[in-house]
C-alpha positions in Angstrom: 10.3 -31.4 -5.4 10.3 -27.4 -6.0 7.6 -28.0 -8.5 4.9 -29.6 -6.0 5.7 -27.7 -3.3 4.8 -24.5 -5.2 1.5 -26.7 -6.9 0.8 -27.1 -3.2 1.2 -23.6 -2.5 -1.1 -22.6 -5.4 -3.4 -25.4 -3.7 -3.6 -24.0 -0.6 -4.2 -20.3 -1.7 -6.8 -21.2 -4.2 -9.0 -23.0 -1.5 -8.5 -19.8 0.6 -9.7 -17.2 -2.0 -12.8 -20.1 -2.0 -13.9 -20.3 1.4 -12.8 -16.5 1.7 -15.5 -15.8 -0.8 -18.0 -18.3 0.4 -17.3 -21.3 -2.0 -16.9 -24.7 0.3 -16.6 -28.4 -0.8 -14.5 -28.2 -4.1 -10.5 -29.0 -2.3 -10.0 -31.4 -4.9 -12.3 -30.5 -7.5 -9.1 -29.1 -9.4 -7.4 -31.8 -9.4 -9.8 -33.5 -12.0 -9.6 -30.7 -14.3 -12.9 -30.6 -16.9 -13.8 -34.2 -16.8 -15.2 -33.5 -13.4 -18.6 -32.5 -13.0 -17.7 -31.0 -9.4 -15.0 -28.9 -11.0 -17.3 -27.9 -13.8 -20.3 -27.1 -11.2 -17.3 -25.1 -9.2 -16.9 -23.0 -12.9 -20.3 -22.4 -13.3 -21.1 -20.8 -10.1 -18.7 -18.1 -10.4 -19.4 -17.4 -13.8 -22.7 -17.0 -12.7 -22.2 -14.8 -9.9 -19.8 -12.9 -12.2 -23.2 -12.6 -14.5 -25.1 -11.5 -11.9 -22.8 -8.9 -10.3 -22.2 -7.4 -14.2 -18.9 -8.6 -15.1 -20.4 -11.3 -17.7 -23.0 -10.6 -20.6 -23.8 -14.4 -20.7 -24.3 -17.7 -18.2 -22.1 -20.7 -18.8 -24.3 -23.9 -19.5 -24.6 -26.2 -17.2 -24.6 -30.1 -17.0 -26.3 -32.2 -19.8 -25.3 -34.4 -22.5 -21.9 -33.3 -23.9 -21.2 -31.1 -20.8 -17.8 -31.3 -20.7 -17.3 -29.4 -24.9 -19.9 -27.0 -23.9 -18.3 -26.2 -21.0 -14.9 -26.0 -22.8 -16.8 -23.7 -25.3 -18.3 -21.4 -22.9 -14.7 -21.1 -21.0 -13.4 -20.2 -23.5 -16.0 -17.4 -24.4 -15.8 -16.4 -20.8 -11.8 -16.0 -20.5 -12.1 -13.7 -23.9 -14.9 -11.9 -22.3 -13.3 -11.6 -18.9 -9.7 -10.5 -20.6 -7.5 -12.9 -18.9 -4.1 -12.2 -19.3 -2.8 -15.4 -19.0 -2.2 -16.3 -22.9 -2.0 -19.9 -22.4 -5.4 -20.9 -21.1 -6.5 -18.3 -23.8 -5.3 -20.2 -26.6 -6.8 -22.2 -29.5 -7.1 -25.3 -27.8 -9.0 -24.6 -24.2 -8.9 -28.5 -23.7 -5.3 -29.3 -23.9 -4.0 -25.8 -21.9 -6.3 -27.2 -19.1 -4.3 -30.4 -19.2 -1.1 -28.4 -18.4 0.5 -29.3 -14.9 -1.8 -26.2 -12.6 -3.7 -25.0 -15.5 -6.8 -25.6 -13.8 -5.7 -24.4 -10.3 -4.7 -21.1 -12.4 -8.1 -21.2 -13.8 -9.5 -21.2 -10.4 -7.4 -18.5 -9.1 -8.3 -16.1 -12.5 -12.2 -16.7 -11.4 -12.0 -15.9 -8.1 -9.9 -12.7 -8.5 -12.3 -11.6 -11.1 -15.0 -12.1 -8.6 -13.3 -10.3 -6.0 -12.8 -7.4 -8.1 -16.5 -7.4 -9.1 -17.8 -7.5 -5.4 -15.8 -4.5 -4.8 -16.8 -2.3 -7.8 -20.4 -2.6 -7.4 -21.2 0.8 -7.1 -24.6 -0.2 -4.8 -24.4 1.4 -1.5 -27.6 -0.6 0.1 -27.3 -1.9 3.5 -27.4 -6.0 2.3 -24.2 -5.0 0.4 -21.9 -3.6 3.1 -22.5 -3.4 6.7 -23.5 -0.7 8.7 -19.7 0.0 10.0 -16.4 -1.8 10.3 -13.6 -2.4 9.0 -15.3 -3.9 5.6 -17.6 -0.8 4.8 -14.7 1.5 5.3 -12.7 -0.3 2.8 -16.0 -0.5 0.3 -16.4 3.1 0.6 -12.7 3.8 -0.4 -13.0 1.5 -3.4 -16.1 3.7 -4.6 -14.6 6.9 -3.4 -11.3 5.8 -5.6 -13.8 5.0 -8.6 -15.1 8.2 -8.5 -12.7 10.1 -8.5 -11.2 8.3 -11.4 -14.6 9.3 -13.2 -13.9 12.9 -12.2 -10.1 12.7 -13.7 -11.5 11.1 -16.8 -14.2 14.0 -17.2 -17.2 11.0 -17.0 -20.7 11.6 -15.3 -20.9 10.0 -12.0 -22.9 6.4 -12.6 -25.9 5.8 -10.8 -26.4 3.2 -7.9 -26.9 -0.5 -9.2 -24.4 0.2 -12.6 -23.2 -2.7 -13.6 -19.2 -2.9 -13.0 -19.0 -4.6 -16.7 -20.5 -1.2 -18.4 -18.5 1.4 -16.2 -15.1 -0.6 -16.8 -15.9 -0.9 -20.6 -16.8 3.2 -21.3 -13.2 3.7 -18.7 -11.2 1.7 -21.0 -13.0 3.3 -24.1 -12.2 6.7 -22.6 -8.8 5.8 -21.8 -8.1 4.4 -25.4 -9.2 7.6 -26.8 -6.9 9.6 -24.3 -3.7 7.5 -24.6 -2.6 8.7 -28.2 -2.7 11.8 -26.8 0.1 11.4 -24.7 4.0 11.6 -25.6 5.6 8.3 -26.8 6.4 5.8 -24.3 4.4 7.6 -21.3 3.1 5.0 -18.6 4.9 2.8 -18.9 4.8 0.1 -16.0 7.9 0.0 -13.6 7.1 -3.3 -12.5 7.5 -5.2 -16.2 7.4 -8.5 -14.5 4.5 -11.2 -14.6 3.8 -12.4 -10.5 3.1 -16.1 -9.7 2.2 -17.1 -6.7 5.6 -17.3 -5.2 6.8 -13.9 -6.3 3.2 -12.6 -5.2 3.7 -13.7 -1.5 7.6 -12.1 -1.5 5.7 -9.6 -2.8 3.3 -9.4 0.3 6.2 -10.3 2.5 8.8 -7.4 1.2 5.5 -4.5 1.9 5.1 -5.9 5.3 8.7 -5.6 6.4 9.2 -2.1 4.3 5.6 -0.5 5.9 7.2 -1.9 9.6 10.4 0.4 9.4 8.6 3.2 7.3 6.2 3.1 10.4 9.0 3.1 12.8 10.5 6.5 11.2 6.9 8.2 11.1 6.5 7.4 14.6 10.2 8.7 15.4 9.3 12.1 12.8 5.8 12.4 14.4 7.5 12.5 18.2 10.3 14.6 17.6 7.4 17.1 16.1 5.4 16.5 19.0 8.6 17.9 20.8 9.4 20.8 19.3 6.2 22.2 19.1 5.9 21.1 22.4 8.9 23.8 23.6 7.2 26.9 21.6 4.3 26.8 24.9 7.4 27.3 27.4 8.0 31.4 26.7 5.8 33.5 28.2 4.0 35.2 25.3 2.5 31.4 24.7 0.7 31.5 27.8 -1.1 34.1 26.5 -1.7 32.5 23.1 -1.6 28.9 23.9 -5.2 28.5 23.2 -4.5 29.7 19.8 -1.6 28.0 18.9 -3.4 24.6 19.9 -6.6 25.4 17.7 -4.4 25.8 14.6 -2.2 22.8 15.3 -4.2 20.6 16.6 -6.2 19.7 13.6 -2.8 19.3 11.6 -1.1 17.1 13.9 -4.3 14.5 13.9 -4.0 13.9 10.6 -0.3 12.7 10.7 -0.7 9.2 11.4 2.1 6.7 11.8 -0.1 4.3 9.4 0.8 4.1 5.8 -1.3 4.2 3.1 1.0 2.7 0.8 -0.2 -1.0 -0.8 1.1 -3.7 -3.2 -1.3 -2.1 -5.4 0.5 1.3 -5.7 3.4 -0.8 -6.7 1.4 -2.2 -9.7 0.2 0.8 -10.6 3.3 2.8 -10.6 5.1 4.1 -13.6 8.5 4.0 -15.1 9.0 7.4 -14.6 8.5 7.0 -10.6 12.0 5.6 -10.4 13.5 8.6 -12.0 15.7 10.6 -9.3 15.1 14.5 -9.5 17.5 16.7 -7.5 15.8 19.1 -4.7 18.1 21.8 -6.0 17.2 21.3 -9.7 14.9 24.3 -11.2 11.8 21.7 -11.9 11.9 20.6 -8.2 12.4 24.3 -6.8 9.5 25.9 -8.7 7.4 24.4 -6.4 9.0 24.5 -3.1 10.6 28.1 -3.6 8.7 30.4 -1.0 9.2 34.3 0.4 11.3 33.2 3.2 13.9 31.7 1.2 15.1 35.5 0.3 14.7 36.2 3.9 18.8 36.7 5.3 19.4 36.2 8.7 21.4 38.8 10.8 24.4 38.4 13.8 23.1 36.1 16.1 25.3 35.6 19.6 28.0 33.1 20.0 26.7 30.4 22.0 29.7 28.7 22.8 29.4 24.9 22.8 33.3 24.2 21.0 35.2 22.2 23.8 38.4 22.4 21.8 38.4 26.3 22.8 38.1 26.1 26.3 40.6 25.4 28.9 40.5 23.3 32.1 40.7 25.2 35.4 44.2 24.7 37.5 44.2 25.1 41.4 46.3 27.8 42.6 49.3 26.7 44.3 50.2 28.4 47.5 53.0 28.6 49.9 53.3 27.0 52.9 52.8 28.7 56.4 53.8 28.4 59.6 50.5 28.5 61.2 51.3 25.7 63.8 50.2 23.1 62.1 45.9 24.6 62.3 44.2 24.4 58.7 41.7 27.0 57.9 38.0 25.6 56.6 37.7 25.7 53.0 41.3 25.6 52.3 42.9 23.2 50.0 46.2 21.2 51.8 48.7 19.3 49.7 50.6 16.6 51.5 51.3 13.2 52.2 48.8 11.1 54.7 50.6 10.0 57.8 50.6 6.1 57.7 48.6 4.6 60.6 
């Protein structure tokens, strides 16, 4: 029963990442597996589009008389071509890994993440690939911006508009093979270690949603509690004077604190094992870079502002005698004695 719910969870997000990239009419195309020419015809258009975007030096075939071993063979050229990671649709026999229980819906979700990633590298800025504004070119300019500045780290030449993503992702894994012995033994090491399914992919989603709320919520409490103090330096006097001043310098900070992270699942992937490694604030790695002038700065007598409750006592009324003044009581006067009954 666990077993086809989570097929019909794979299902369902397969045919989203589909119609999310344009792809309609092939629901139960998977379901046939290789001996279906609409699953085949489903293949074939995104290796093509992968081909025509760069990822792919090479079109799969299409229909024809023994379509279904050329298109074995081709799948198999384009899964070695592409990388995929999963080793058991990359193994000697393409035909009988695709007749494993969501082989083919695996397949299909490989393909469509691939394409994904090659939309967004394109490194063409022209208007018919974003749009002039939103939500979508902001995104597509910080997936070029992040490119480049990977470039920069790397010490590569910026590439030109229209380079394929296949060529720049080839020379950044050349330069990065040439880097990586370089490095001490056992540096980046992933902290996540773990292989994601689709399951553990939408806890995944699930656990950064609920995480980025309360993270949100404590910016939001941090950003108005800084909001407030700053907010008491323009009640002296001398601020009056400078409050022009102070508002030009602090103005332009505070914008830039937003409540919104910037934190996604895919800082998680790409974090390292020596993120989880707990440094103390006080340690001498940690305080080379937050030791400052004022620390040596000592503080003189300030006055006692009171505030301890434990020191104070509570006022007793004065008790006075009683006088014979005929029975008239003086304004303001406190009078101790019992109430007559009515």
């Amino acid at each position: 029963m666990e077993g086809a719910e989570a097929k019909a969870r794979e299902g369902a997000a397969v045919a989203r990442d589909l119609l999310a990239l344009g792809y309609e009419g092939f629901s139960g195309a998977a379901a046939l597996g290789p001996s279906c020419p609409d699953f085949r015809a489903l293949c074939a258009r995104l290796a093509a589009e992968l081909a025509t975007l760069g990822a792919l030096e090479r079109e799969s075939a299409g229909d024809g008389p023994g379509a279904e071993e050329e298109f074995l063979r081709q799948l198999a050229r384009l899964l070695r071509e592409l990388h995929c990671p999963d080793r058991a649709l990359c193994g000697g026999d393409c035909a009988a890994a695709l007749r494993q229980p969501g082989a083919c819906l695996r397949l299909l979700r490989f393909l469509c993440t691939e394409l994904q990633a090659a939309r967004l590298l394109r490194l063409d800025p022209s208007p018919a690939a974003l749009p002039p504004g939103g939500k979508e070119a902001e995104e597509g300019a910080g997936m070029v911006q992040e490119m480049i500045l990977t470039l920069q780290a790397l010490g590569l030449p910026r590439p030109t508009p229209g380079t394929p993503a296949s060529r720049l992702l080839r020379e950044l894994h050349a330069k990065i093979s040439e880097l990586l012995p370089s490095l001490p033994p056992g540096s980046l090491q992933p902290l996540l270690r773990y292989s994601l399914d689709a399951p553990r992919w939408e806890a995944l989603e699930s656990l950064c949603q609920s995480l980025g709320g309360q993270y949100r919520c404590r910016r939001c409490l941090l950003l108005k509690r800084l909001d407030l103090t700053t907010s008491a330096f323009h009640w002296s006097d001398r601020a009056e004077v400078q409050g022009e001043a102070m508002k030009a310098v602090l103005i332009p900070i505070r914008e830039a604190l937003t409540p919104e992270l910037d934190v996604s699942i895919a800082h998680v992937l790409a974090a390292r094992a020596d993120l989880s490694r707990l440094v103390p604030a006080t340690s001498k790695a940690a305080r080379r870079g937050t030791c400052c002038a004022v620390n040596k700065v000592l503080m003189g007598n300030v006055p006692d502002r009171g505030g301890r409750p434990n020191e104070l006592e509570a006022p007793m009324p004065s008790w006075q005698s009683r006088r014979e003044d005929g029975g008239r009581r003086k304004a303001g006067r406190q009078c101790w004695g019992r109430r007559k009954k009515k």
